[in-house]
N, C-alpha and C positions, 0 to 999 in steps of 0.2 A: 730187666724192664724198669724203665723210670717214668715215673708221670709229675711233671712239672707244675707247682702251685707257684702263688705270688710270694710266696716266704720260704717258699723251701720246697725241698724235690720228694718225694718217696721212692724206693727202690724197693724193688721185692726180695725178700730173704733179709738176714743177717749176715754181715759180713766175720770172719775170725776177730779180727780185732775190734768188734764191738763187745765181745764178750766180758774180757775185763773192765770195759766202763759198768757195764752192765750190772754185773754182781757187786760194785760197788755203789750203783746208784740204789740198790736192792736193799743194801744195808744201810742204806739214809734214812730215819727216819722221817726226816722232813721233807722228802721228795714222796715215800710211800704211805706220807699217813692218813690216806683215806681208802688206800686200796683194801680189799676185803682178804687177802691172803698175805697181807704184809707180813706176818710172825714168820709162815711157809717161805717166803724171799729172803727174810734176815738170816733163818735160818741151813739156807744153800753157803758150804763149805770152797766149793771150786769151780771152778769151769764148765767139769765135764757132770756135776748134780745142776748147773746152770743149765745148761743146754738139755739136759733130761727134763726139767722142772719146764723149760719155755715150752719143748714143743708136746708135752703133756698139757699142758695148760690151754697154751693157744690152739693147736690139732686141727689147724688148719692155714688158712694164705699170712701171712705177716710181711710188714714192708717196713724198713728202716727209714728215720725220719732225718732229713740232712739239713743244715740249713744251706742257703747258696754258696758258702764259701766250702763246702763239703766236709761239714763237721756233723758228726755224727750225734744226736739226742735225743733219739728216742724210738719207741716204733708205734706200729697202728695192727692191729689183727681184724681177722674176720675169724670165726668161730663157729662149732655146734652149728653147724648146718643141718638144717631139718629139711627136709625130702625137697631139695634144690630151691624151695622157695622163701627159706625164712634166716636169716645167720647172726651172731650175735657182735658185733660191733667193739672193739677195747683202744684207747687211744692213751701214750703214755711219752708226755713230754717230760723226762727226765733230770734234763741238762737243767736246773735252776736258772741259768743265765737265758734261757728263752720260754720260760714261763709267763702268761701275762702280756703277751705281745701279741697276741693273736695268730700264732702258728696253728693252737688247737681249732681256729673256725677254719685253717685252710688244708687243713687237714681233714678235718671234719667233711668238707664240702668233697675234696677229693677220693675220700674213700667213700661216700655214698654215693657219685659219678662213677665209680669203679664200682660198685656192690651191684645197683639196679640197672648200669649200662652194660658191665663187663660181664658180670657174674648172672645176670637178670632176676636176682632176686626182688620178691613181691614183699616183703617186708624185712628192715633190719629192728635188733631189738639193742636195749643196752641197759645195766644197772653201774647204778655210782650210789656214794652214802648220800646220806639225806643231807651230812651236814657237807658236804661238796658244792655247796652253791654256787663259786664259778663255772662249774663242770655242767654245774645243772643249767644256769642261766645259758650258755655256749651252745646245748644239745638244745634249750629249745626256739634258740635263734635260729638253729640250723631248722628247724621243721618236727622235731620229736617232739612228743605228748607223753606227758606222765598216764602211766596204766595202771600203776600197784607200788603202796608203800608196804613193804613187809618189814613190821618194826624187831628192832633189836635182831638183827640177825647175823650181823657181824661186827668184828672187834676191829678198831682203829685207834689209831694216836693222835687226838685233839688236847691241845692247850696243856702239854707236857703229860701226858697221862695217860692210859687207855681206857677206854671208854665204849658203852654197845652204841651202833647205830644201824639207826634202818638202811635197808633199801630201797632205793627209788629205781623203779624199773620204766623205762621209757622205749618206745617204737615209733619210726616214721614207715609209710608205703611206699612203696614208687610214687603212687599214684599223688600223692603228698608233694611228694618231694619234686615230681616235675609243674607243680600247681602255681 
């Protein structure tokens, strides 16, 4: 299954040979340093704790992120689905070389067209660090509302160093989002 954005396509699943980019974008710290499980990704040895780690993690739909020339960087999940109405939203442009270009709003926009069209969920959720401001500026262009900072709750690598930062946890509705 593929669903066609302006910048790039998504496919559903993971392909084999994304793996190895994978576990090395894992170990960047400068691609992972705001994610909340970053140490747990540095951490993964191979392939096959790769692919245990992903689909423990994400435990539910996942679609590989291409750009149109069919290069592979990155993916998008849907998660923790709660009694078919609510699931949790994860977006992860990898490739540094398409960071910043606006793939994450059209991606952003495509998987909530998939969440509340495909999927009919009544509300998607998502947290990122507080200190993620692109990420945060991005989700609330797309239609998401800050709901809850929960401070210092996870470890990241800002400005050479590791450091606590909050939570910022965000939701749009359908109802929002077709507004």
């Amino acid at each position: 299954m593929k669903i066609q954005g302006e910048k790039i396509y998504l496919k559903k699943g993971l392909e084999e040979e994304n793996y190895p980019l994978l576990l090395a974008w894992f170990h960047d710290l400068e691609v992972m340093r705001y994610i909340g499980w970053v140490k747990r990704g540095m951490a993964l040895k191979n392939i096959g704790e790769l692919k245990k780690f992903i689909s423990e993690l994400e435990g539910g739909i996942i679609f590989g992120i291409y750009s149109k020339q069919d290069i592979f960087i990155g993916y998008a999940s849907f998660s923790d689905f709660r009694e078919k109405e609510e699931c949790e939203f994860g977006i992860f442009i990898l490739d540094k070389n398409y960071q910043g270009k606006g793939i994450g709003r059209d991606v952003t926009r495509l998987m909530l067209e998939y969440g509340f069209g495909e999927l009919n969920m009544k509300k998607i959720i998502l947290s990122t660090s507080e200190f993620h401001e692109n990420a945060i500026s991005l989700y609330e262009k797309a239609g998401f509302k800050r709901t809850e900072l929960i401070p210092n709750d996870r470890t990241i690598f800002r400005n050479g160093e590791w450091v606590l930062s909050g939570t910022v946890e965000m939701e749009i509705t359908r109802e929002e989002f077709y507004a």
